[in-house]
VOTORDREN-358891 format. One line per 4 residues: number of its first residue (from 0); their letters; for each residue x, y, z of C-alpha. Coordinates in steps of 0.25 Angstrom, whole numbers, padded with zeros to 4 digits. Example, Ala and Ser with C-alpha at 12.3 -4.5 7.8 and 13.67 -1.06 7.14 Angstrom:
% VOTORDREN-358891
0 = as = 0049,-0018,0031 ~ 0055,-0004,0029;
% end
This chain:
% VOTORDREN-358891
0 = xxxx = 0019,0256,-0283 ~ 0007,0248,-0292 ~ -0003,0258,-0287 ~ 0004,0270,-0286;
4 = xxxx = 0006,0268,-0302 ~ -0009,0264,-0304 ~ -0014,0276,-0296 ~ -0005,0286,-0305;
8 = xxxx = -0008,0281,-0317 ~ -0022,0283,-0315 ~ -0020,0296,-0311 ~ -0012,0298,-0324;
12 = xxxx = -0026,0293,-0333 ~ -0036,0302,-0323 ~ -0027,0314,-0328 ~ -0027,0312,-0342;
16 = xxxx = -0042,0309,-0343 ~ -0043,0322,-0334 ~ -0037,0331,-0344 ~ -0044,0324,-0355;
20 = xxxx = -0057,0328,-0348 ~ -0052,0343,-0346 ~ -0047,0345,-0362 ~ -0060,0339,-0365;
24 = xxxx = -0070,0349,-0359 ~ -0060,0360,-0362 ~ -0062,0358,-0377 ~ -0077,0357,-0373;
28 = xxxx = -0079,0370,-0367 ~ -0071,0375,-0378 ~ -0082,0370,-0388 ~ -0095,0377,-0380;
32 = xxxx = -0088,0389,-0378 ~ -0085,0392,-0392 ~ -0095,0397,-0401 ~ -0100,0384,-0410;
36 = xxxx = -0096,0395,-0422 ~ -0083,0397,-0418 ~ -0079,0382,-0413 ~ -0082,0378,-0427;
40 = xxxx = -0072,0386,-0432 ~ -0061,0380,-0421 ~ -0065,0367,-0421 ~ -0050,0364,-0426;
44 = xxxx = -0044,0371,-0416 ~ -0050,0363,-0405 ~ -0047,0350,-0412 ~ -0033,0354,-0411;
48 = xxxx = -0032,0356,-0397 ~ -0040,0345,-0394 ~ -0029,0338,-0401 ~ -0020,0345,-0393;
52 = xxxx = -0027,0342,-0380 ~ -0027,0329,-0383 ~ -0012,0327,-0387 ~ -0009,0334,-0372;
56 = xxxx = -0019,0323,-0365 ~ -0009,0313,-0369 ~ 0003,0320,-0367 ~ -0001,0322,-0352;
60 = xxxx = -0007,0308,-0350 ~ 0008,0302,-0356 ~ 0016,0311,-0348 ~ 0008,0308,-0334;
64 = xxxx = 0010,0292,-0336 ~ 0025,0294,-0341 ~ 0025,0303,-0328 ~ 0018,0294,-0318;
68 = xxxx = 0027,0282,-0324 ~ 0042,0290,-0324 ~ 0037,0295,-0308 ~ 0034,0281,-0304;
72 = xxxx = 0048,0275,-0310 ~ 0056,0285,-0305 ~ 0049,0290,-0292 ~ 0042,0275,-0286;
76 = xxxx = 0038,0282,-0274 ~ 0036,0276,-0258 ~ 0031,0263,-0263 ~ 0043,0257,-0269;
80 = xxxx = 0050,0264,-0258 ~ 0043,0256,-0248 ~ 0045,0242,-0256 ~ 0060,0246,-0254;
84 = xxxx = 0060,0246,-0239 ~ 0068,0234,-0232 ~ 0060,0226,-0224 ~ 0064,0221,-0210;
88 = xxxx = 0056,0207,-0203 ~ 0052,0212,-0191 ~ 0049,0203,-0180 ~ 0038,0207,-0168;
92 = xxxx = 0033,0200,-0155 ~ 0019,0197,-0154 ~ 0020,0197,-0139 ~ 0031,0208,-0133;
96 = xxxx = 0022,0219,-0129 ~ 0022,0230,-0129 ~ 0037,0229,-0138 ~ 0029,0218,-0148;
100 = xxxx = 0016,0214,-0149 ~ 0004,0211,-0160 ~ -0006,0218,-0162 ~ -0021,0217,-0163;
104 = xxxx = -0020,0216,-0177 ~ -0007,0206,-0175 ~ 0003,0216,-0181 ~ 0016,0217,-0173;
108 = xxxx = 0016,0230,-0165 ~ 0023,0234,-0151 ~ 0035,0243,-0148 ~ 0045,0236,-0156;
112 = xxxx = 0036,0235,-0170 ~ 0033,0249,-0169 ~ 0047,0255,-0167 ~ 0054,0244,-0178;
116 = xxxx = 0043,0249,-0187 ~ 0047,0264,-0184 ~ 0062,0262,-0187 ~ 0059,0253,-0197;
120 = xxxx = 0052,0265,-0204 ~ 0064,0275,-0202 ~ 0073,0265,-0208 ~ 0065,0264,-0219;
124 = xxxx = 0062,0249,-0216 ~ 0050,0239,-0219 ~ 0045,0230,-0209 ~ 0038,0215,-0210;
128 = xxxx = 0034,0211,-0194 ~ 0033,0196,-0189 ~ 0026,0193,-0176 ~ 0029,0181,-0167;
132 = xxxx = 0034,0178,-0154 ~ 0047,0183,-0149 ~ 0054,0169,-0150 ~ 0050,0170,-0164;
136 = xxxx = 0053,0183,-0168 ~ 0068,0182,-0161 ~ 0073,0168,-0166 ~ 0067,0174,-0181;
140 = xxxx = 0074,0186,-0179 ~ 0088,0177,-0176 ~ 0085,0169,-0187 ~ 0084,0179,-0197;
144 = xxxx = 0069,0179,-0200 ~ 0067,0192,-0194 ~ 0075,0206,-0195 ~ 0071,0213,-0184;
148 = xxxx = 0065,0211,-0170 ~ 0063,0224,-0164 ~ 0061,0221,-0149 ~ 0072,0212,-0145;
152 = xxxx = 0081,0212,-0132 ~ 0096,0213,-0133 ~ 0105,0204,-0128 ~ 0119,0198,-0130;
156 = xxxx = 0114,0184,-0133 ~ 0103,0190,-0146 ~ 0114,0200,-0150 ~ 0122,0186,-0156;
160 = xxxx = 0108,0184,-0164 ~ 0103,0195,-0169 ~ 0107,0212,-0169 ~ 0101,0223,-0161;
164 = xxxx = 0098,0236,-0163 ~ 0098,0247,-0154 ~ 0091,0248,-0141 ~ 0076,0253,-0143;
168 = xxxx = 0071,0248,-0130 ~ 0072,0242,-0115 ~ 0065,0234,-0106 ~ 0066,0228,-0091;
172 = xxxx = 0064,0214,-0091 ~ 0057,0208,-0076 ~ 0054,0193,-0069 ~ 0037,0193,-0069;
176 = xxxx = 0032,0184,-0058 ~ 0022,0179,-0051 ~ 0014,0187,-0042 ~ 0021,0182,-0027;
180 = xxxx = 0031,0176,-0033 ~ 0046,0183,-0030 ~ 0050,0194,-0041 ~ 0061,0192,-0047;
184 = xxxx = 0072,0205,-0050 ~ 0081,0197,-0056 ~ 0089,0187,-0065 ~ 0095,0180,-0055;
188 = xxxx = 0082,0180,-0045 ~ 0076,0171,-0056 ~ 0087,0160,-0055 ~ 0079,0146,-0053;
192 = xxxx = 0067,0152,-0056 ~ 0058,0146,-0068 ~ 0058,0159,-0077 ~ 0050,0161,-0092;
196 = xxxx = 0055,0171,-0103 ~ 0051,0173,-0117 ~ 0056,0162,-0127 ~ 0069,0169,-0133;
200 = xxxx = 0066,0183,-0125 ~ 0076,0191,-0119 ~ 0073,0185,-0105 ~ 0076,0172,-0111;
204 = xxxx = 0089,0177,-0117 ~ 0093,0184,-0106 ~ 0091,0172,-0096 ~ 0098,0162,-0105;
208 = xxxx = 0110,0172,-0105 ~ 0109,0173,-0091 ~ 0108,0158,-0090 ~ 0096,0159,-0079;
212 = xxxx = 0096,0147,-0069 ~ 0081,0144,-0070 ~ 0071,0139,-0077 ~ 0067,0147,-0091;
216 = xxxx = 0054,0144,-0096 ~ 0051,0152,-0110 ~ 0038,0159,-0115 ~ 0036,0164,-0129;
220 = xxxx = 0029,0177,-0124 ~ 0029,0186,-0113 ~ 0014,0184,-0107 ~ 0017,0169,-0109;
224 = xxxx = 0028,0168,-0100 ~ 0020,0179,-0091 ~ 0008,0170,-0089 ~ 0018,0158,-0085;
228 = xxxx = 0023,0164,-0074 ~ 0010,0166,-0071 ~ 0006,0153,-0072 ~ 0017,0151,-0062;
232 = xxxx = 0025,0142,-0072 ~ 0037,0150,-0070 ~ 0041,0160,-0061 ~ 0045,0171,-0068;
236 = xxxx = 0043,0178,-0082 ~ 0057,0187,-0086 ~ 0052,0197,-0098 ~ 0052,0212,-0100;
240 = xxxx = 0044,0219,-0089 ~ 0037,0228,-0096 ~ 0033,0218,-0106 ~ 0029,0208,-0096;
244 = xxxx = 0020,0219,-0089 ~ 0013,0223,-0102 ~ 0012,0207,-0105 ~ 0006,0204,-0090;
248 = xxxx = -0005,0216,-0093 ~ -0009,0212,-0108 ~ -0010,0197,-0106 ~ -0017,0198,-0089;
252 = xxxx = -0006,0189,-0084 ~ -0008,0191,-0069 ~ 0001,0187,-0058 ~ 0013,0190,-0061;
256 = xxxx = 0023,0201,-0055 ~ 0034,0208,-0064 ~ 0048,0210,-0056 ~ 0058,0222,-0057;
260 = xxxx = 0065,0223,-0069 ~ 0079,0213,-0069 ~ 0091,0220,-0067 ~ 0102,0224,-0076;
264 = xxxx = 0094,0216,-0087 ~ 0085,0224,-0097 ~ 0082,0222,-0114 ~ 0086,0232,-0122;
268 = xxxx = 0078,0231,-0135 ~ 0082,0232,-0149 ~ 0077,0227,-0162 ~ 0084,0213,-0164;
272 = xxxx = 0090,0214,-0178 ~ 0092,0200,-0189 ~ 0108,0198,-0187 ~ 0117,0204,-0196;
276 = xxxx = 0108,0214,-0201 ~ 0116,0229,-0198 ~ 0109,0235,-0208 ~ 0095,0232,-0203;
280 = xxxx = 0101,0234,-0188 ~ 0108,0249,-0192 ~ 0094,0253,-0197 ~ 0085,0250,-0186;
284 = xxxx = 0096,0257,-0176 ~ 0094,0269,-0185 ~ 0078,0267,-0186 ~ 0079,0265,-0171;
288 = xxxx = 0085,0278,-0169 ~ 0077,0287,-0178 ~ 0064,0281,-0171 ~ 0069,0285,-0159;
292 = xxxx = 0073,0298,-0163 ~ 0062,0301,-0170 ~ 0054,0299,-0158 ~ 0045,0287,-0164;
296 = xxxx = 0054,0279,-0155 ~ 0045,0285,-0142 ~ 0033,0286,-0149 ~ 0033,0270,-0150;
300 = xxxx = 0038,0268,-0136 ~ 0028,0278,-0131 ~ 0017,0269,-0139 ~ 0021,0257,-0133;
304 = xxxx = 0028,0258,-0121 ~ 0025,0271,-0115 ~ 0015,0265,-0106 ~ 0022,0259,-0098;
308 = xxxx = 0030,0271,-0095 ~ 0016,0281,-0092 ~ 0028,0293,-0091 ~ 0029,0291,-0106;
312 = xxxx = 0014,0289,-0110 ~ 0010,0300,-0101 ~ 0021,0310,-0101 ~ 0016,0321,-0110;
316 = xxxx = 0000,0319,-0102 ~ 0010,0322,-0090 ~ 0016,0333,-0094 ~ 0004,0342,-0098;
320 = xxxx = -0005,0337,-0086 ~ 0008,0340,-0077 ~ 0003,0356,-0075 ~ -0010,0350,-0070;
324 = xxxx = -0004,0340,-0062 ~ 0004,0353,-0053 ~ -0010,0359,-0054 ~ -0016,0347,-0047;
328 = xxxx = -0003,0343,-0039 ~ -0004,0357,-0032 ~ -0019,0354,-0027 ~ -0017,0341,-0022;
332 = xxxx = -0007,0347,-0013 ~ -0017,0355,-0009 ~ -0028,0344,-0007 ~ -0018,0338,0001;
336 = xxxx = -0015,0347,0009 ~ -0031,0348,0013 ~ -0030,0334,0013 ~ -0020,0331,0023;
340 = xxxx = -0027,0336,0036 ~ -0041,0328,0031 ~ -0030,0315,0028 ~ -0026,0316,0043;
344 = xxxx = -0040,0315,0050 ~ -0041,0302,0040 ~ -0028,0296,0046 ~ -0034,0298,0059;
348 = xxxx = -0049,0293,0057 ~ -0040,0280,0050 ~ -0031,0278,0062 ~ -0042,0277,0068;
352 = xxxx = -0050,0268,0061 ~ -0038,0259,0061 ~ -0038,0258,0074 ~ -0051,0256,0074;
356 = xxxx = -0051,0244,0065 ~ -0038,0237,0073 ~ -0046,0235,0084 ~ -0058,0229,0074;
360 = xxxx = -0046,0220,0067 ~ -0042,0216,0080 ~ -0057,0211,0085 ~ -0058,0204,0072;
364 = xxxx = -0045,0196,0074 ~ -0049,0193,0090 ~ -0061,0189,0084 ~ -0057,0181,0073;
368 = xxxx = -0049,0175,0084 ~ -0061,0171,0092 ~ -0068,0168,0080 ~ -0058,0154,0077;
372 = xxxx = -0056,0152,0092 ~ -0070,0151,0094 ~ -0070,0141,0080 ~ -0060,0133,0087;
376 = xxxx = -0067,0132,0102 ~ -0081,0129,0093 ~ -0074,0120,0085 ~ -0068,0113,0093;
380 = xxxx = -0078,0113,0107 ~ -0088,0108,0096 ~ -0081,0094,0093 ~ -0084,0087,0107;
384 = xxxx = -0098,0088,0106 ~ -0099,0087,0092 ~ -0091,0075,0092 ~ -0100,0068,0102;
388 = xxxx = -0112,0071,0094 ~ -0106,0065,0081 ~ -0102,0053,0088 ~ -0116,0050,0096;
392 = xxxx = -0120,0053,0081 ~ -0112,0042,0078 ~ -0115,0031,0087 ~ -0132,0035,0084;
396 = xxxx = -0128,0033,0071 ~ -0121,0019,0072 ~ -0132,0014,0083 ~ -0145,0019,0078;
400 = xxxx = -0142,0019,0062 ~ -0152,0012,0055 ~ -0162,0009,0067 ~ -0169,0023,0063;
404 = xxxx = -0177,0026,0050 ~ -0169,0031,0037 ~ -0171,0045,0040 ~ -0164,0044,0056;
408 = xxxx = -0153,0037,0050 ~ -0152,0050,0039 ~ -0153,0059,0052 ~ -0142,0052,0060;
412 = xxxx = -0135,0053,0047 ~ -0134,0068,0046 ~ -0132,0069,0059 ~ -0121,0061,0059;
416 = xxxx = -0114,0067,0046 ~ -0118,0082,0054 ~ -0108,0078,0066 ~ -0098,0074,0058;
420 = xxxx = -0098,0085,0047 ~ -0099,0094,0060 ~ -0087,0088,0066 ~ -0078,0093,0054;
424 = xxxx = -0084,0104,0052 ~ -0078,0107,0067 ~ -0066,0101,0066 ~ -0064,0108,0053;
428 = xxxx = -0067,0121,0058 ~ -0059,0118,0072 ~ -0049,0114,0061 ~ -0049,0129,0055;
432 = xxxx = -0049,0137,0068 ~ -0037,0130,0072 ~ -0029,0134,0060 ~ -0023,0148,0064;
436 = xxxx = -0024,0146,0079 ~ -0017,0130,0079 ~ -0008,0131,0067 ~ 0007,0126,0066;
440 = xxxx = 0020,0135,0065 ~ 0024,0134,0050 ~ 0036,0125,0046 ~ 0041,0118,0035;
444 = xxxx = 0030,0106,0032 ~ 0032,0098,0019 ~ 0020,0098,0013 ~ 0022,0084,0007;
448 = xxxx = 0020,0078,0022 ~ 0009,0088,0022 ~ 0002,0081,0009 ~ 0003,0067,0015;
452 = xxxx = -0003,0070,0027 ~ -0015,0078,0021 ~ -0017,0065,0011 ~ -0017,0055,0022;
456 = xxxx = -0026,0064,0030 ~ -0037,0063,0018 ~ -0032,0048,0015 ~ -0048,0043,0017;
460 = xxxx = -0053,0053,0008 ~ -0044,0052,-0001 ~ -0045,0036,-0002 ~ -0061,0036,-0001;
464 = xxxx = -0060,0045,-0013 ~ -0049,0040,-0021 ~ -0042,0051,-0023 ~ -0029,0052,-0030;
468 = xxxx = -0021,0061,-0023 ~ -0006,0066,-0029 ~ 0003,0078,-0026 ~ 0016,0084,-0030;
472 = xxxx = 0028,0087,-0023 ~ 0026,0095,-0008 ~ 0035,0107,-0005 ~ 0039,0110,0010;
476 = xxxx = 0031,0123,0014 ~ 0031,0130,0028 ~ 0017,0128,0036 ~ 0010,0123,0046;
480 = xxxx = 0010,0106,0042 ~ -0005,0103,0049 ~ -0013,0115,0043 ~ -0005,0111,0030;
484 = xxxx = -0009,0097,0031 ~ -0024,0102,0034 ~ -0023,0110,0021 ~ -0020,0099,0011;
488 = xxxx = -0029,0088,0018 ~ -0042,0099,0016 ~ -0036,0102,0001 ~ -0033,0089,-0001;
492 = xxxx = -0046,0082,0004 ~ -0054,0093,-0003 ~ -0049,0088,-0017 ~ -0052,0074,-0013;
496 = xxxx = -0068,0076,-0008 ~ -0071,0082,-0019 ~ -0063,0076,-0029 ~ -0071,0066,-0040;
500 = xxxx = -0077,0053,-0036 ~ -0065,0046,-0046 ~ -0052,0049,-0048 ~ -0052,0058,-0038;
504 = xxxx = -0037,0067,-0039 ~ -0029,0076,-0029 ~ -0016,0081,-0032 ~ -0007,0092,-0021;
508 = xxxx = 0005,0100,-0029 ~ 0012,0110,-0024 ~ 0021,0121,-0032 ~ 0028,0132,-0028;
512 = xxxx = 0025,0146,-0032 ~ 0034,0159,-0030 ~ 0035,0159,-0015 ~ 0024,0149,-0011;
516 = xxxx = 0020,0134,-0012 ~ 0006,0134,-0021 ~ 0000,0121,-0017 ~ -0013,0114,-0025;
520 = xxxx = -0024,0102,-0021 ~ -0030,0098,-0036 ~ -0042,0091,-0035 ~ -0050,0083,-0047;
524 = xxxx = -0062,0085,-0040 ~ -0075,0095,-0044 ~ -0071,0107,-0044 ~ -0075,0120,-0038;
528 = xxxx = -0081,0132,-0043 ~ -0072,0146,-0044 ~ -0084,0155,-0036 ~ -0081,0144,-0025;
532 = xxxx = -0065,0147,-0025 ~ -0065,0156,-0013 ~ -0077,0150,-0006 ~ -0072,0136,-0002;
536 = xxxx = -0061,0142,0006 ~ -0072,0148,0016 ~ -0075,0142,0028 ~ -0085,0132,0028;
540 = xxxx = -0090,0135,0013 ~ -0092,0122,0005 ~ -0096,0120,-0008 ~ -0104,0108,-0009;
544 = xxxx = -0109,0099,0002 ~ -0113,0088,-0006 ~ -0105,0076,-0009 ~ -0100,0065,0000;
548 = xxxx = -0088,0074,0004 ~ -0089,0087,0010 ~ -0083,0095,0020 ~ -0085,0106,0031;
552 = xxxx = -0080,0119,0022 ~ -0068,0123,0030 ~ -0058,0113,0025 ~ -0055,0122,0014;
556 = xxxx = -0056,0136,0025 ~ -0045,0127,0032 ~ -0036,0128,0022 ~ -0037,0140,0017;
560 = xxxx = -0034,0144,0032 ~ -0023,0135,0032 ~ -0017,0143,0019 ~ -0018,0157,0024;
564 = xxxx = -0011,0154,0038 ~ 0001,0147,0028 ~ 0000,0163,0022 ~ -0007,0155,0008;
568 = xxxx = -0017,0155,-0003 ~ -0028,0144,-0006 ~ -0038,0145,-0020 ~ -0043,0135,-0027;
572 = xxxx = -0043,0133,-0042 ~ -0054,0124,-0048 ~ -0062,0120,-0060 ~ -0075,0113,-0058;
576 = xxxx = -0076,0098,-0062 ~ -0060,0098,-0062 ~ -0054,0100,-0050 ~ -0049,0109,-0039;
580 = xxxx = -0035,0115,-0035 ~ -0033,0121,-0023 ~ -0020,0129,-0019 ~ -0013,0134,-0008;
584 = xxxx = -0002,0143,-0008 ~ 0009,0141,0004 ~ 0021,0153,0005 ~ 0035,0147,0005;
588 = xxxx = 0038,0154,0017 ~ 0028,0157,0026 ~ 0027,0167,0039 ~ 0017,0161,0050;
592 = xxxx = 0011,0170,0059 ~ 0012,0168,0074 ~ 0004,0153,0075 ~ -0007,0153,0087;
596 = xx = -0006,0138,0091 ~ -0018,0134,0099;
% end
């Protein structure tokens, strides 16, 4: 209002020195064009009007300042008008995409904010955003802090707090899971299970009313109780599926799988009103309708939602590509039909080269088959003679010792210490041939008894070392007991060698995960390097040689082995100069194919 008077009243003063100006060089033309003779004679006249002109100056000059003073009185204009307008405290999420979000600039923005702005404006009202998270934003608006929240759920237990306005929009809510892990369809499916909703969301209302049997863990956002499922410390993450999609892709959460929507549950959105305010409530029903009306309400939805529906982002593309579409429909039936003799001979030329690489497959498995049969017969055929050279080895070594020079007693050293390493080099190999071809039927092994057994079988190891060994609780899996027993003693004995000189630390946990047993071996030890992860697995591969404990480089192969006949995974997860962890994953229930006992 300040400026607009400023601006007119300048305005006011141009004019009056403008028509100064004019009457100025009127009476100086007046005064050239009249013959010096003749002026003289009229001087008086000109005075006169002069006087005249001047009187008018002031007339016109009063008359636009009265003017411009009455206007303003009486006519104020939009600037008062939009003083006048009552505000409403408007609160958004920061994190509800794509209903509520903040933007680059940190300004609330999203669905919601955009249509509340809209009918807003068509009822004439003003409105003063706050941002924060939706626990926040809902126990504010209860509490009277806020007016509106313009994306809130309906349900009977929020109706007692606060008013509703009508629907503007529904969404499906869905359980998200790990990838493996059961889906879960339903409220009921979910019973027991450890669940996580947002704090003070419709999930978590909805499950109190329900009063869920389980545990309820709470998250202040959506991609926070996302990423704890998977961090597998919960099961499952109840939200809005279409959010939790959006959230997964925005923020890179990986892992996680989204079920079907729930069953004879949905949210109905509306904008949550401060209690008791009718007034407030009747406007924004109306506002709610003339958006809608008005088509401003599609306009929005199409700017924010429509792609997740490409029918309504592409729909008017479609329609004018359609003629074009029929055009190239009608040839692509032709091309097929040219198409379908030339597809024939194909199937025929790749029947044929099926055939062709049964046969090979077969060969490959028959040699395969060989291949460990003649690792085995090797293996084994070699121990005899091996062992009689290791213990002639032996008895030179104990008789002759010391008689010889320095550099013979070195020799019968290596020697010596190549027998040795050459015996379990064939013992473990013969170890790893036998393990598809001599393996147990699967039952029910407690792997607690499984635990002992492996420690005791490294018990000089671990007592020349030191090593403090602890576990946790064992479950009872279905397996074979003697490969499963060979799979903790090499894990286990792995973490000891190479654990530190001093306080040397082995700890064996188990935890269960979706429909499998993820057991881990954590070492304190040195550590391996991540471009090595997949290489220690490989049959007689070894990292280092050096150091008083090394070993032939299948002890690892061997279990991995033993893993993949139990239908499992091993990987390794390390940190150099920290420690190691190995894990293998066991199925709950596992179908073994036919055994082969030898």
């Amino acid at each position: 209002m300040k400026t607009r008077t400023l601006l007119t009243l300048l305005f006011v003063v141009r004019s009056a020195f403008v028509l100064t100006r004019i009457c100025q060089h009127l009476g100086a033309k007046r005064r050239t064009a009249v013959d010096r003779s003749i002026m003289a004679n009229v001087e008086g006249c000109f005075e006169a009007v002069r006087s005249e002109a001047s009187e008018l100056r002031c007339f016109l000059s009063l008359f636009l300042i009265v003017s411009f003073f009455v206007f303003g009185f009486f006519f104020p204009g939009n600037c008062s008008a939009e003083t006048d307008r009552p505000v409403i405290r408007v609160g958004s999420e920061i994190e509800f995409p794509p209903f509520a979000l903040v933007d680059e600039s940190g300004q609330p923005s999203g669905f919601s904010v955009d249509l509340i702005k809209a009918v807003a404006e068509a009822m004439g009202l003003s409105v003063v955003f706050e941002s924060g998270d939706w626990n926040k934003m809902w126990n504010d608006l209860v509490s009277g802090k806020l007016d509106v929240l313009p994306i809130v759920a309906k349900s009977t237990e929020r109706a007692r707090l606060v008013d509703f306005s009508l629907a503007h929009t529904e969404t499906f809510d869905a359980f998200f899971v790990r990838d493996g892990s059961p889906i879960l369809g339903t409220i009921e499916a979910a019973q027991g299970k450890t669940i996580v909703a947002m704090r003070s969301d419709a999930a978590h209302h909805e499950l109190l009313e329900l009063n869920f049997q389980g545990e309820l863990m709470l998250a202040d956002t959506i991609p926070e109780g996302l990423s704890m499922v998977a961090a597998g410390k919960c099961d499952a993450f109840l939200c809005s599926k279409l959010i939790g999609i959006l959230a997964i892709k925005t923020h890179g959460i990986r892992g996680l799988t989204a079920g079907p929507p729930i069953p004879d549950y949905k949210r109905v959105f509306s904008f949550g009103i401060r209690k008791g305010e009718d007034e407030l409530k009747e406007k924004l029903n109306q506002g709610l309708l003339i958006v809608k009306t008005g088509g401003q309400y599609d306009r929005i939805y199409e700017k924010w939602l429509a792609f997740d529906d490409p029918w309504l982002r592409y729909r008017k593309y479609l329609l004018l590509g359609l003629p074009v579409a029929i055009v190239i429909a009608f040839g692509a039936m032709l091309w097929s039909a040219m198409l379908k003799k030339l597809v024939s001979k194909r199937t025929s030329e790749l029947a044929a080269k099926n055939e062709e690489l049964e046969h090979t497959l077969t060969d490959l498995i028959r040699a395969n088959a060989d291949l460990e049969h003649f690792a085995y017969v090797a293996s084994h055929d070699l121990q005899e003679p091996l062992r009689t050279v290791a213990s002639a080895l032996q008895m030179f070594e104990k008789k002759h010792k010391g008689k010889f020079d320095k550099d013979s007693d070195q020799l019968i050293d290596f020697a010596v210490n190549g027998a040795k390493r050459m015996r379990s080099l064939i013992r473990d190999l013969l170890t790893y041939s036998r393990l598809d071809t001599q393996g147990q039927s699967f039952t029910a092994v407690d792997m607690t008894e499984v635990l002992d057994r492996s420690i005791e079988n490294c018990g000089s190891l671990i007592k020349e070392k030191g090593t403090e060994i602890t576990y946790d609780r064992m479950p009872t899996i279905t397996g074979d007991p003697l490969q499963l027993v060979q799979l903790l003693q090499n894990l286990i004995g792995n973490a000891v060698k190479f654990g530190p000189a001093v306080s040397s630390k082995v700890h064996v946990s188990a935890q269960q995960n979706g429909n499998e047993w993820v057991f881990s071996v954590k070492d304190n030890g040195t550590g391996i390097k991540e471009k090595y992860f997949d290489r220690i697995f490989v049959i007689f591969q070894q990292l280092s040689k050096k150091g008083p404990f090394h070993g032939t480089g299948i002890g690892l192969a061997i279990v991995k082995k033993i893993v993949e006949r139990h239908h499992g995974r091993v990987w390794v997860e390390s940190e150099v100069g920290v420690g190691s962890t190995f894990y293998f994953a066991i199925p709950n229930r596992i179908c073994e194919k036919k055994a082969i006992l030898g």
